[in-house]
SENU-916122 format. One line per 2 residues: number of its first residue (from 1); their letters; for each residue x, y, z of N, C-alpha, C. Coordinates in Angstrom, 1 decimal. Layout:
NUM) A) X,Y,Z,X,Y,Z,X,Y,Z ~ ...
//
This chain:
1) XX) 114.5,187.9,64.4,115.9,187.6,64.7,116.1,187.0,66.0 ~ 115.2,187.5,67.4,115.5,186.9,68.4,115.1,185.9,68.5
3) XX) 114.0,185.2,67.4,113.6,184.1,67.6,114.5,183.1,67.1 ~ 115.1,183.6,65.9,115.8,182.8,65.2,117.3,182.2,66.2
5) XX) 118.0,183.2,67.0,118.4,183.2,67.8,118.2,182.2,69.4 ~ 117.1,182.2,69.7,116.4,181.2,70.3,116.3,180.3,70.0
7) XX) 115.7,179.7,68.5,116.0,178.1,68.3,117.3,177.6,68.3 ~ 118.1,178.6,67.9,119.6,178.2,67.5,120.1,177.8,69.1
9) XX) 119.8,178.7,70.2,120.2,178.2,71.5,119.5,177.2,71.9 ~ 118.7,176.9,71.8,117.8,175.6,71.9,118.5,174.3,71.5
11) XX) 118.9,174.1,70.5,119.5,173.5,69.5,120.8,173.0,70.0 ~ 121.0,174.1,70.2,122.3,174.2,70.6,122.6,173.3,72.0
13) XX) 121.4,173.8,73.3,121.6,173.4,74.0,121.6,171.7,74.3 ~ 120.3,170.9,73.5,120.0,170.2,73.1,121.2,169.1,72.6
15) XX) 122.0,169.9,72.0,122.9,168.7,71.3,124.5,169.1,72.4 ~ 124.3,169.6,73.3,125.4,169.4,74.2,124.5,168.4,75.3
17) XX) 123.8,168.4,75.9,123.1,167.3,76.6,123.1,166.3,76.1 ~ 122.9,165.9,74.6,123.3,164.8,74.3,124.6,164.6,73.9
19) XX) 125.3,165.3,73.7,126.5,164.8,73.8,127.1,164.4,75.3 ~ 126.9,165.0,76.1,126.6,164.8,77.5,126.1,163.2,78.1
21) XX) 125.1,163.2,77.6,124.7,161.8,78.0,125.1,160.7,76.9 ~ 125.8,160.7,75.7,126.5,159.4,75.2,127.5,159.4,75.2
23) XX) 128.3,160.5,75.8,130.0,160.3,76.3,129.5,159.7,78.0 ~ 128.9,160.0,78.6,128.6,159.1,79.9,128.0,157.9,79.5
25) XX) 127.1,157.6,78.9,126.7,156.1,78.7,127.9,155.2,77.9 ~ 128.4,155.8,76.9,129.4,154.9,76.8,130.8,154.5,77.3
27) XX) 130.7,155.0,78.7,131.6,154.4,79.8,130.6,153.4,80.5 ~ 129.5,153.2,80.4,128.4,152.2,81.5,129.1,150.9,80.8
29) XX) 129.2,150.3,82.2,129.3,148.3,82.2,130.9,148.2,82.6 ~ 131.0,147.0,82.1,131.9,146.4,83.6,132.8,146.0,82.3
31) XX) 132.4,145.7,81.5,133.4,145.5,80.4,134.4,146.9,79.5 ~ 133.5,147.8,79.8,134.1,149.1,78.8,134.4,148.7,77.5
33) XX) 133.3,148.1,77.1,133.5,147.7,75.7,133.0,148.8,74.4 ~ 132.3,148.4,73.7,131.4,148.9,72.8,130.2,150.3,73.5
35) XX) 130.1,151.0,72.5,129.0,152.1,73.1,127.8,151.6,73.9 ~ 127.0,152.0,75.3,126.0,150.9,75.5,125.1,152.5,76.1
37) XX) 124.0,152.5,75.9,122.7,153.3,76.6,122.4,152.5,77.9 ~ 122.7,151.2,77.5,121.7,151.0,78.9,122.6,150.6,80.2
39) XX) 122.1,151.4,81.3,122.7,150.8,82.8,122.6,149.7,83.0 ~ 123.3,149.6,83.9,123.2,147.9,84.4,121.9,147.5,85.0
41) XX) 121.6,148.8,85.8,120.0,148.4,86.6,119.2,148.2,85.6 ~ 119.5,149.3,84.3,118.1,148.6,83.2,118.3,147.1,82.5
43) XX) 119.6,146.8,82.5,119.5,145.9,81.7,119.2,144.2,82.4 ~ 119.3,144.5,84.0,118.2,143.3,84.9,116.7,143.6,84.8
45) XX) 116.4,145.0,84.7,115.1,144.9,84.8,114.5,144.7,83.3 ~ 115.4,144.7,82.1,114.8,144.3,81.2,115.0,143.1,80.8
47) XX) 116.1,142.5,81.2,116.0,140.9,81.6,114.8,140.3,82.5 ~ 114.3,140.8,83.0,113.4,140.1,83.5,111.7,140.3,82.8
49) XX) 112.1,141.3,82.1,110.9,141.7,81.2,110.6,140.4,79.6 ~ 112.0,140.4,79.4,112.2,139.5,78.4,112.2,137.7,78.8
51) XX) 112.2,137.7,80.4,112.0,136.1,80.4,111.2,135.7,80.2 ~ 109.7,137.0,81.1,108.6,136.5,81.2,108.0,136.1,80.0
53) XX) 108.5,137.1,78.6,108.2,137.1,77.3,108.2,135.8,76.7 ~ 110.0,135.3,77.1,110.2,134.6,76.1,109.6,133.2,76.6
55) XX) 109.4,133.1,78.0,108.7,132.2,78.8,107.2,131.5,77.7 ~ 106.8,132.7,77.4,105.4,132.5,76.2,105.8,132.1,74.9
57) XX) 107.0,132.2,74.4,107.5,131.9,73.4,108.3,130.4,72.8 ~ 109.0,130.4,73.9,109.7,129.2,73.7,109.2,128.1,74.6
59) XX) 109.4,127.1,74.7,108.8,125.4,75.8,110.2,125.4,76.6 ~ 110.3,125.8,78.1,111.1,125.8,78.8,111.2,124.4,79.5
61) XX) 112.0,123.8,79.4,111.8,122.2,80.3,111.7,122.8,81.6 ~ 111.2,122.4,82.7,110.4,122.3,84.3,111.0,121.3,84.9
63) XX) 111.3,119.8,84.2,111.9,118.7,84.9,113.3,119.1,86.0 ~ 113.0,119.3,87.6,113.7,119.5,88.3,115.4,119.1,88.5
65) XX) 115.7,118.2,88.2,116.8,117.6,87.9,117.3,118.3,87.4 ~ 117.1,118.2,85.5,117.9,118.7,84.7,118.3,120.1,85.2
67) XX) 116.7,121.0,85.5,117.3,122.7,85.3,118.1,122.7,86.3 ~ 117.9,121.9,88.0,119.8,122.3,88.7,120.7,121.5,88.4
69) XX) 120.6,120.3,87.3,122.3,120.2,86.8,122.7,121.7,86.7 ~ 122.1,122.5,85.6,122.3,123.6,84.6,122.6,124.4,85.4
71) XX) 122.2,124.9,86.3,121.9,126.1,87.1,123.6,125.9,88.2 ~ 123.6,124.2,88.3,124.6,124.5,89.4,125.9,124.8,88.6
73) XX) 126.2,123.8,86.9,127.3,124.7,86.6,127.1,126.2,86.0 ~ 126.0,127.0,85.8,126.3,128.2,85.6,126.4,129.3,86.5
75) XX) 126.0,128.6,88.0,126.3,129.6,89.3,128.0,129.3,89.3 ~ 128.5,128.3,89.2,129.6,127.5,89.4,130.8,128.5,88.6
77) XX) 130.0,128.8,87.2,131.3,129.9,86.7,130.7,131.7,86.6 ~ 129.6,131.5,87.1,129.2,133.0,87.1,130.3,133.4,88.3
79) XX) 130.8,132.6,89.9,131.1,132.5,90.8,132.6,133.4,90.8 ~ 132.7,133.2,89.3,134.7,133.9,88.7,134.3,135.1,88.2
81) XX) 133.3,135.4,88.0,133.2,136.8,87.5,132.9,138.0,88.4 ~ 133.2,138.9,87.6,133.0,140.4,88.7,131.4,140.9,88.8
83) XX) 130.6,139.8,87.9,129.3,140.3,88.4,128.3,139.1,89.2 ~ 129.2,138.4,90.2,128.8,137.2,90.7,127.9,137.9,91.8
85) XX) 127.7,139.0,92.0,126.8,139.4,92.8,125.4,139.7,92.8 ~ 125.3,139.4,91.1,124.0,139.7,90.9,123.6,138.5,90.6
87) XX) 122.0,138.3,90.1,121.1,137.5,90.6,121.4,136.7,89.0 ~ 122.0,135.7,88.5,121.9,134.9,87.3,120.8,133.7,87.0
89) XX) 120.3,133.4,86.1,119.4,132.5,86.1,119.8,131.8,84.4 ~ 119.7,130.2,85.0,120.1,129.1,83.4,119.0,128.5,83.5
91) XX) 118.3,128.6,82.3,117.2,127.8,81.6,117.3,126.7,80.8 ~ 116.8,126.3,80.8,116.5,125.0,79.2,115.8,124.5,78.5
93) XX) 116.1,125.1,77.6,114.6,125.4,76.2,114.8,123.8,75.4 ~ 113.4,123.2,75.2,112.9,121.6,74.2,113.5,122.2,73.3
95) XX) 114.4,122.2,72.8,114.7,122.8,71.4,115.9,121.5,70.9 ~ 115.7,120.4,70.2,116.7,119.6,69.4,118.0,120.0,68.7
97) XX) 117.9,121.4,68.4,118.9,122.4,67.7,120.4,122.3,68.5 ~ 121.2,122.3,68.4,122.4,122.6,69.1,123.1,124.1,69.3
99) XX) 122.3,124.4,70.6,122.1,126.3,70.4,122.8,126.5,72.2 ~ 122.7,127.6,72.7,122.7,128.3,74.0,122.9,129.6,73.7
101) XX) 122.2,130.3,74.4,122.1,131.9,74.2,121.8,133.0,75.4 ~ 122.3,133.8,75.8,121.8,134.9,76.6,121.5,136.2,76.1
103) XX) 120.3,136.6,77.5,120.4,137.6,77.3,120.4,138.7,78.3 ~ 119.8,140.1,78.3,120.3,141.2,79.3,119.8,140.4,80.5
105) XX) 120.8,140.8,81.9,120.0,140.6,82.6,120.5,139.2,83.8 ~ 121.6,138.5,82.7,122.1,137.7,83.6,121.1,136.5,83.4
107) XX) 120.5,136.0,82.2,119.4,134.8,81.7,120.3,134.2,80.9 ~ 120.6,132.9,81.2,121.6,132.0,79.8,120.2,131.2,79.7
109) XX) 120.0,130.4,78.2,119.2,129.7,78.1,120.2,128.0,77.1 ~ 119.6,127.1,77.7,120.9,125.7,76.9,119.7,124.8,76.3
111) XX) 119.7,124.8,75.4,118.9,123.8,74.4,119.2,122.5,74.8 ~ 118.3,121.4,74.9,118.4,120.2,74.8,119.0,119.6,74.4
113) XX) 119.1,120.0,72.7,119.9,119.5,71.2,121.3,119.7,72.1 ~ 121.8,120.9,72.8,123.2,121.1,73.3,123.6,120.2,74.0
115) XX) 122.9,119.8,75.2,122.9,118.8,76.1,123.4,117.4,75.6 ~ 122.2,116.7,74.8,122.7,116.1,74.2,123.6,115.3,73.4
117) XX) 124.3,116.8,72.8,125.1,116.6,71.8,126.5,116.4,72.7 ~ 127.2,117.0,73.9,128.2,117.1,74.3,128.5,115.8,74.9
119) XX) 129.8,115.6,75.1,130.8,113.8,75.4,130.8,113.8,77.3 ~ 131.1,115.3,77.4,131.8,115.3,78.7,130.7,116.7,79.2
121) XX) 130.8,116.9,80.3,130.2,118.1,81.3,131.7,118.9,81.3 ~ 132.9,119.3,80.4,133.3,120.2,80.3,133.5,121.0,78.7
123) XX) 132.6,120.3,77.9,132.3,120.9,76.7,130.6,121.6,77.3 ~ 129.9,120.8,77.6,129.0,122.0,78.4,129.5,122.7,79.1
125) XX) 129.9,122.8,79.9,130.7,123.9,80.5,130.8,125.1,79.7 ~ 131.8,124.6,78.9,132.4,125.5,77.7,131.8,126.6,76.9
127) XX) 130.3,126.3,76.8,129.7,127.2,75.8,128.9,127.8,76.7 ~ 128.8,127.4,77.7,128.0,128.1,79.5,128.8,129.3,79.4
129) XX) 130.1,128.8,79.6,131.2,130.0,80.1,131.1,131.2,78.8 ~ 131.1,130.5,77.6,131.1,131.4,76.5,130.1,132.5,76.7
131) XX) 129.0,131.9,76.8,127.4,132.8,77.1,127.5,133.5,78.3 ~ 127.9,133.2,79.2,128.5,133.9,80.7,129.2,135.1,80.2
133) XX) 130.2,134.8,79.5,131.1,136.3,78.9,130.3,137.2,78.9 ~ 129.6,136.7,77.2,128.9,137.5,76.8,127.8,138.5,77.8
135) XX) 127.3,137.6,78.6,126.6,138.6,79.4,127.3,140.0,80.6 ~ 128.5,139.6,80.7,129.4,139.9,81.5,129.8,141.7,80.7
137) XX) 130.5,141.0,79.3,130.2,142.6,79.1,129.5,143.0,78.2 ~ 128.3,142.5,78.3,127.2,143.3,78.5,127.1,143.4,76.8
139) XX) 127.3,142.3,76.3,127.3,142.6,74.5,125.8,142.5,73.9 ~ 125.3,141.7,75.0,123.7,142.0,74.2,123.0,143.4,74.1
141) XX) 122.8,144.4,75.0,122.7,145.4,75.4,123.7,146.5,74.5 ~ 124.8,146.0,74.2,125.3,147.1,73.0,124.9,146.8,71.9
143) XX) 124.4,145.8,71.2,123.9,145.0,70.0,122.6,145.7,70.0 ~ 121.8,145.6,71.0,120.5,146.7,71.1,120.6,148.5,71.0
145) XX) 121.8,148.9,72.1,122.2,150.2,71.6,122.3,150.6,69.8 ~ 123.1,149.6,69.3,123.4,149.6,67.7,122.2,149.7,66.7
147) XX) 121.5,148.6,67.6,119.8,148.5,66.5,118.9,149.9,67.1 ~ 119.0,150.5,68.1,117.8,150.8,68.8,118.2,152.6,69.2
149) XX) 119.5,152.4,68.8,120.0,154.0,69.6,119.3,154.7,70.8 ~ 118.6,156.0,70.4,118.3,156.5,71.0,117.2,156.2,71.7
151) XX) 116.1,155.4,71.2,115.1,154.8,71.4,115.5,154.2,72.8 ~ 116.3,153.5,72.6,116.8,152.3,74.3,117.2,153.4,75.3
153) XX) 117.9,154.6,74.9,118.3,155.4,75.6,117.6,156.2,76.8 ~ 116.4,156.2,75.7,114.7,157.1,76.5,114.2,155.8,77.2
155) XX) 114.6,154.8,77.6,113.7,154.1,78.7,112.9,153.5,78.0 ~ 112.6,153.3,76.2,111.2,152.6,76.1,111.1,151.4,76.1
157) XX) 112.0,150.6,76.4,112.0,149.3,76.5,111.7,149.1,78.0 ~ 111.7,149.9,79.0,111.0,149.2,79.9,110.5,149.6,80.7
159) XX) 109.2,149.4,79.9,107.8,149.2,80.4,107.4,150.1,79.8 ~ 107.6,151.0,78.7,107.2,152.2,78.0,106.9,151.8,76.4
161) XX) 107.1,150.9,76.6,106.6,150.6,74.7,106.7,148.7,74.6 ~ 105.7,147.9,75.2,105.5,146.7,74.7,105.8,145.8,73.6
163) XX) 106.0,146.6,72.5,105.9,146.7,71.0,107.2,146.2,70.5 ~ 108.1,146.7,71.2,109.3,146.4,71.0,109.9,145.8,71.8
165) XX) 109.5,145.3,73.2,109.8,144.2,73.3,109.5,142.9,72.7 ~ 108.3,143.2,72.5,107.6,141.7,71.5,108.4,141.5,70.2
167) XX) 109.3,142.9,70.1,109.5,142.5,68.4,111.2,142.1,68.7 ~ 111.9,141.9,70.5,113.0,142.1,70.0,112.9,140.0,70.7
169) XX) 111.6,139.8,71.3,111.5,138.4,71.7,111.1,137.8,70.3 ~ 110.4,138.2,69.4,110.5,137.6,68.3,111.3,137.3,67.6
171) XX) 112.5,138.4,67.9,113.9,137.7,67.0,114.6,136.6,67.8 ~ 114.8,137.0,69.2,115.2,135.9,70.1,114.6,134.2,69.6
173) XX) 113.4,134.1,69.1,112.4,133.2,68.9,113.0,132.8,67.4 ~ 113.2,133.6,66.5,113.7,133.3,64.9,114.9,133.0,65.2
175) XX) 115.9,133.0,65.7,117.2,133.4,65.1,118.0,132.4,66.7 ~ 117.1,132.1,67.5,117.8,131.7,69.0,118.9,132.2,69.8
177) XX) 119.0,133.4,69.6,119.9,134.5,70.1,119.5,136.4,70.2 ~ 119.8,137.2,70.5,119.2,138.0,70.9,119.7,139.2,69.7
179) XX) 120.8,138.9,69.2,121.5,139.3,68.6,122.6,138.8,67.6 ~ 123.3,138.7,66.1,124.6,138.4,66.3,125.3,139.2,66.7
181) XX) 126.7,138.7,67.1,127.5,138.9,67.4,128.8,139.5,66.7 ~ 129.6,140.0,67.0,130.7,140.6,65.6,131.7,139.6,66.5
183) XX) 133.1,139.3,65.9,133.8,138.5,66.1,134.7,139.3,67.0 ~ 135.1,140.6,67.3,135.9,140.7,68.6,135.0,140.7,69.3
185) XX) 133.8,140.6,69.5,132.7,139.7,70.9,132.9,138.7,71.2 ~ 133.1,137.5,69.8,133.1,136.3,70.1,134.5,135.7,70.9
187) XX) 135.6,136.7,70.3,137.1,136.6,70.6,137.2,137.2,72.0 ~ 136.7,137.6,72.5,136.5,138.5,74.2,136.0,137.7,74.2
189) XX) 135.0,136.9,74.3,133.6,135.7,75.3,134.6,134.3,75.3 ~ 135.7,134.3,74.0,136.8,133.0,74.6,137.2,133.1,75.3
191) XX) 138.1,134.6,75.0,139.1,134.6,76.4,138.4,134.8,77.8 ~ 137.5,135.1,77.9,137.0,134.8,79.4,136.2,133.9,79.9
193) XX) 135.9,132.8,78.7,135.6,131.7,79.1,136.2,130.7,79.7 ~ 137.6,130.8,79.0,138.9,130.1,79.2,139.1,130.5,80.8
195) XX) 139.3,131.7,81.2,139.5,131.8,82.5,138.4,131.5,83.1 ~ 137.5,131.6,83.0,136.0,130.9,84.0,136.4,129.6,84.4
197) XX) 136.3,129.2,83.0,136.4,127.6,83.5,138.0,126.7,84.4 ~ 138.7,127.6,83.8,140.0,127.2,84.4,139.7,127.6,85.9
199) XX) 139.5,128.9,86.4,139.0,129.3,87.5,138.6,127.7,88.6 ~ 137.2,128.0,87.8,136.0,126.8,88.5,136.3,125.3,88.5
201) XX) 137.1,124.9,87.8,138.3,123.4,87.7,137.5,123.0,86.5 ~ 136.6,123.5,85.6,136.5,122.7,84.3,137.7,122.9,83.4
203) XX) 137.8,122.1,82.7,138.7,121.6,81.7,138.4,122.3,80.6 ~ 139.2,123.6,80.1,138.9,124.4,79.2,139.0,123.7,78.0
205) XX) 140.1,122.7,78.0,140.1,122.0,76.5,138.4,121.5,76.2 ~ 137.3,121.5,77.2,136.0,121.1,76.5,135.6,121.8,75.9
207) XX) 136.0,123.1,75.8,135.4,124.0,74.9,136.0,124.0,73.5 ~ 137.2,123.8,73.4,137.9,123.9,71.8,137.5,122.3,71.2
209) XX) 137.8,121.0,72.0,136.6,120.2,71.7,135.8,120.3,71.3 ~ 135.1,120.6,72.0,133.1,120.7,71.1,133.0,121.8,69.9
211) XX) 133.6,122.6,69.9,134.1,123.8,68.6,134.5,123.2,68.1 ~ 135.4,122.1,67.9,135.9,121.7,66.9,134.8,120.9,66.1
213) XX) 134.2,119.6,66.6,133.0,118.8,66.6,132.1,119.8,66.2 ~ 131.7,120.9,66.3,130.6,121.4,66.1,130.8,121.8,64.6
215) XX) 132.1,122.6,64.2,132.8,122.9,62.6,132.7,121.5,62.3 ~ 133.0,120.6,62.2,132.6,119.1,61.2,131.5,118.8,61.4
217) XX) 130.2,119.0,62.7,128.6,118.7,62.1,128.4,120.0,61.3 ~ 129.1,120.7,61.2,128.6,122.0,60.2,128.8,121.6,58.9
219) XX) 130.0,121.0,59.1,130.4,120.3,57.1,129.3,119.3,56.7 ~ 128.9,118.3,58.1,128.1,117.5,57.3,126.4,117.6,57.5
221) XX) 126.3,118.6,58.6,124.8,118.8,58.7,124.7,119.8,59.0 ~ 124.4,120.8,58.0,124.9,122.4,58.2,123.1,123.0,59.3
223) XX) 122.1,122.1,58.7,121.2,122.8,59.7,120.8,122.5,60.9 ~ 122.2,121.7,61.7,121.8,121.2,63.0,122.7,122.2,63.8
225) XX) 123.3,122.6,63.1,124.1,124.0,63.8,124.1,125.1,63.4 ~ 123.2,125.2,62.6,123.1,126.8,61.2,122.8,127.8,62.7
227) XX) 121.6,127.8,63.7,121.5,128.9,64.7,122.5,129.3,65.5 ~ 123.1,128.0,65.7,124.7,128.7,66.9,125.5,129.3,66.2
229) XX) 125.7,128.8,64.7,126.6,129.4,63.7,126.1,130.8,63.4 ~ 125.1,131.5,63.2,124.6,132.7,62.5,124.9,133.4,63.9
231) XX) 124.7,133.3,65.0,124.9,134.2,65.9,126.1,134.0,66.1 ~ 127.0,133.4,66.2,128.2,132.9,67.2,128.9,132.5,65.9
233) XX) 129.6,133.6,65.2,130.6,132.7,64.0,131.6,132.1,64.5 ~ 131.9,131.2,63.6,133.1,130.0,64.3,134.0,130.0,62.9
235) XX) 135.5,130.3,63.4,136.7,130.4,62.4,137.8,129.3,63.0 ~ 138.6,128.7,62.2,139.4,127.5,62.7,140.3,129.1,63.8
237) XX) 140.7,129.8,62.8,141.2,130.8,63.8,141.0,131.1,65.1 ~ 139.8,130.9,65.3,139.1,131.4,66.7,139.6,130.4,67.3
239) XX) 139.4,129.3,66.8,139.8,127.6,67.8,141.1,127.8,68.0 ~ 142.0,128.4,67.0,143.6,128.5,67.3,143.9,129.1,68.8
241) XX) 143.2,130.6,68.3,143.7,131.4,69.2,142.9,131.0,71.1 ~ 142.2,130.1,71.1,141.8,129.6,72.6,142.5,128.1,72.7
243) XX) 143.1,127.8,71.9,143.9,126.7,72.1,145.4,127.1,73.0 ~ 146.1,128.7,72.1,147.3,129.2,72.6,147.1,129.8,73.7
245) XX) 145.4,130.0,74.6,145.2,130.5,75.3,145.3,129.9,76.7 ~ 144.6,128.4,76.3,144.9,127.5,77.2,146.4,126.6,77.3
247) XX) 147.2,126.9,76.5,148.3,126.0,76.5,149.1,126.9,77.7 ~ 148.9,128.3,77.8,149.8,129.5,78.3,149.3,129.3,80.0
249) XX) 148.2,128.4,80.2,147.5,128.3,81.5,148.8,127.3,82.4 ~ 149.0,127.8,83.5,149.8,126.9,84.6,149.1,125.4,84.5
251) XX) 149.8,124.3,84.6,149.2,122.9,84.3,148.4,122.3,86.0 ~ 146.8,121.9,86.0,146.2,121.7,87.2,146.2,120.3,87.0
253) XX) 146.1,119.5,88.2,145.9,118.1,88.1,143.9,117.7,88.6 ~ 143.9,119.1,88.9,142.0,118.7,89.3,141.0,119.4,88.1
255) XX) 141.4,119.5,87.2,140.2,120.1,86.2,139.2,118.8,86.0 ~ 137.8,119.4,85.9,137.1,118.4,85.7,136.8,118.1,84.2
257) XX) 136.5,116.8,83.9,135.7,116.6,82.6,134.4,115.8,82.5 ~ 134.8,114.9,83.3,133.4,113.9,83.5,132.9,114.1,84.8
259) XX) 131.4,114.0,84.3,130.4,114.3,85.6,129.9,113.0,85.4 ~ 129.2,112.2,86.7,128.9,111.3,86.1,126.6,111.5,86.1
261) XX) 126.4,112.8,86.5,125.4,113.2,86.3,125.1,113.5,84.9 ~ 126.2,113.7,84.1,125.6,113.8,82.4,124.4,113.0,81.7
263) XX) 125.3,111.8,82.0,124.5,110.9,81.7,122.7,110.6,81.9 ~ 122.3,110.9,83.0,121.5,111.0,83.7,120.5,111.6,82.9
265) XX) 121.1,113.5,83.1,119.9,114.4,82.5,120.0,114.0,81.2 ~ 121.1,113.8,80.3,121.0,113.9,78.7,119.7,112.7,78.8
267) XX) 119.5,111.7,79.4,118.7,110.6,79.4,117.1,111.1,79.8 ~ 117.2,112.6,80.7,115.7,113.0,81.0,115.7,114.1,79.7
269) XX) 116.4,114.5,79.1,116.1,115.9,78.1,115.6,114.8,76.5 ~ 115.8,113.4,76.8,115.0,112.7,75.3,113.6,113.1,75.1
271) XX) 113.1,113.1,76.0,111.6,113.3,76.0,111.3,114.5,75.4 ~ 112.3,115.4,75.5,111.1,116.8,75.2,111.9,117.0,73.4
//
């Protein structure tokens, strides 16, 4: 009896500590969004577990130029955010695809194919700022909470179990994103994109631009955007509601749209 007694307090105690610790973790991050396990401190230090990773996985371009075009507009709108204090890093993966993705940690990565594909340096912009969101509150990290629960909870993602980091760079590597996305993510990463860029003087209309463009190469070449599309759904809706977002913006006479450096890198990213 007293033992039986004993497990039951055991048990007991057990599931008030955890209740304990997931009513505290899901207040962690700067967004208060979605339930998240992981701190902020874990989710740089597992950012940086996952570069080194994905470093082995993907063909990062090196060509000096291009990566500080990239780098100077993604410091440029990290600069509006409330986590402009931490350490952010923009990459650029040989990849033809028309993709960009982040993940924990403050890592955006912009495909070549993206580069390419845009008219102006404020439709790049645009999907910078989008990916910026996302990192901001911290949606990759609740998309892992979701897959990984309790597991992420215990620390084993860093540096306690290899295994699963390799299997969550593997998906990064299939799918060119770390996660999909559910569409009030996508609808939160507009609206704070919209304000990034308006912030930083890009011309937020580049972003409903190239979303628009990007829905009609969908109609006619569904697999040159099938990766940005499976992570990052795209609804004419969505386009609406960041259109009424930006019309409600005070009118600037300095937003930028043309860089005349575009031209340049799109000309050094042919090669790879």
């Amino acid at each position: 009896m007293k033992h039986n007694i004993y497990i039951h307090l055991q048990l007991l105690t057990s599931a008030l500590v955890l209740t304990f610790v997931l009513s505290s973790c899901s207040a962690i991050g700067l967004g208060g969004g979605d339930f998240n396990l992981i701190t902020l401190e874990e989710e740089w230090q597992l950012g940086a577990q996952l570069e080194q990773e994905i470093a082995n996985e993907l063909t990062l371009v090196n060509d000096a130029a291009t990566v500080a075009f990239i780098n100077d507009i993604g410091q440029r709108l990290v600069n509006q955010t409330e986590m402009a204090n931490l350490p952010w890093e923009f990459h650029v993966v040989a990849d033809p695809s028309i993709n960009a993705f982040n993940i924990p940690g403050g890592h955006v990565y912009v495909h070549t194919g993206l580069i390419q594909q845009v008219d102006d340096v404020s439709e790049l912009a645009g999907v910078m700022a989008h990916e910026v969101a996302h990192g901001v509150e911290r949606h990759a990290t609740e998309r892992l909470t979701a897959a990984y629960g309790l597991q992420i909870g215990a620390g084993i993602l860093l540096g306690q179990d290899p295994g699963l980091v390799q299997q969550i760079v593997a998906s990064i590597a299939a799918q060119g994103a770390i996660a999909s996305f559910s569409r009030s993510d996508e609808r939160e990463a507009d609206q704070l994109a919209v304000d990034y860029l308006y912030r930083s003087r890009y011309d937020p209309q580049g972003m409903v631009t190239l979303f628009n463009r990007l829905l009609d190469e969908g109609g006619r070449r569904p697999g040159s955007v099938e990766r940005f599309f499976s992570t990052h759904p795209m609804t004419e809706d969505r386009i609406r509601e960041t259109e009424r977002q930006i019309a409600q913006l005070p009118p600037r006479s300095d937003l930028i749209s043309y860089d005349p450096q575009l031209a340049a890198v799109q000309a050094r990213v042919e090669r790879y």
